[in-house]
N, C-alpha and C positions, 0 to 999 in steps of 0.2 A: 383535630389534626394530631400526628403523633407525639411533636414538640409541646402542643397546648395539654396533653394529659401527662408530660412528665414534669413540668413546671411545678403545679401541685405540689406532686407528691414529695418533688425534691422539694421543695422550701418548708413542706410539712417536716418532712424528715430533719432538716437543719433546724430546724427550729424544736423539736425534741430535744434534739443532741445538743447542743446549746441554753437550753432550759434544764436539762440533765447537770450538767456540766458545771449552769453557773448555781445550780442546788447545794449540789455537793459540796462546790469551792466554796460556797459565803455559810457552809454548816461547819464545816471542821477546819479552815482558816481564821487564825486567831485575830483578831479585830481589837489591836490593844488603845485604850482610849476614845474607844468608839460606844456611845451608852447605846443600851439594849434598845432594840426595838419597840416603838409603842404603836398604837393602834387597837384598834377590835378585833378583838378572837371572833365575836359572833359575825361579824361584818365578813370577813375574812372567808369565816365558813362561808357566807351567805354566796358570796361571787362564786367561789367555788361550786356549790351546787346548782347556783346558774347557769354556769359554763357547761358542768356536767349535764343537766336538762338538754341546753341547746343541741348536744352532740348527740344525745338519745335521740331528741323528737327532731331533728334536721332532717332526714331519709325521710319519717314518716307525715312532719307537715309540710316542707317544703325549705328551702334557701331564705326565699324575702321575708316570709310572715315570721318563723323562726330566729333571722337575723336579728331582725327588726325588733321584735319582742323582748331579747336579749338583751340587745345593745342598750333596750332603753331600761330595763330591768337594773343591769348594772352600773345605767349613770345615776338611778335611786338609791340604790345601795352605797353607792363610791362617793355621790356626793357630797360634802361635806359643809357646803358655803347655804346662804341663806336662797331660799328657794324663792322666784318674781314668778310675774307671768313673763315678762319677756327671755328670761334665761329658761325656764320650760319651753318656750316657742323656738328659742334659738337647740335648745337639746333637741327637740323632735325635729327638723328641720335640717336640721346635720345628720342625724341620724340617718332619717330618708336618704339622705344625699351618699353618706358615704357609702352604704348598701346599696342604692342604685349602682352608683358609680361600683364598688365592685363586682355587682351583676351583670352590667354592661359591659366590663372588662373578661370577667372571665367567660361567660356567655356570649359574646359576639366578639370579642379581642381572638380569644385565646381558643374562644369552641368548645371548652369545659364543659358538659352532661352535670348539671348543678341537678341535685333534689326537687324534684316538682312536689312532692306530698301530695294531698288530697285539698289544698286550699288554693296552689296557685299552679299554672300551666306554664311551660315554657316552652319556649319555640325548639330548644333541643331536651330531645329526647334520650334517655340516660341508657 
């Protein structure tokens, strides 16, 4: 529908401008009292080119396998707590869940033309 393809692109777009915006402000607003940032540079990179990956190969494999691949990609990387089997079953599991459910949403909600790739089909066609 025409409403379901401008939803996207606006919440993409706000979400740049917003991401832009709060770059800039937490770079060159002074933070007195506030100790520097800690964390992993390499980790940091690593999502980073996750993200980057996902956005390349999404058009070319598809929405779900792509998502899905990602998402769990970066809960390895981001996670930082002691790893079970039951917290791996509950990350993959949610995972599933929430890429369903945003496949279901933007693909039958909203009528969204999502990336089929060459691994998965979808009932709309882009």
């Amino acid at each position: 529908s025409p409403l379901g393809s401008v939803f996207p692109r606006t919440i993409a777009s706000a979400m740049i401008a917003f991401s832009a915006i709060h770059i800039v402000w937490h770079c060159f607003k002074p933070h007195p009292g506030e100790p520097p940032p800690s964390g992993s540079i390499p980790r940091r990179l690593l999502l980073g080119a996750i993200m980057l990956l996902w956005a390349l190969l999404l058009r070319h494999v598809g929405f779900v396998v792509t998502s899905t691949t990602a998402s769990l990609l970066l809960l390895l990387v981001a996670n930082y707590d002691r790893w079970t089997p039951a917290r791996a079953v509950g990350y993959v599991v949610g995972t599933l869940a929430v890429v369903g459910g945003l496949y279901s949403v933007f693909a039958f909600g909203l009528e969204v033309p999502l990336p089929t790739g060459i691994l998965f089909l979808s009932h709309v066609e882009p």
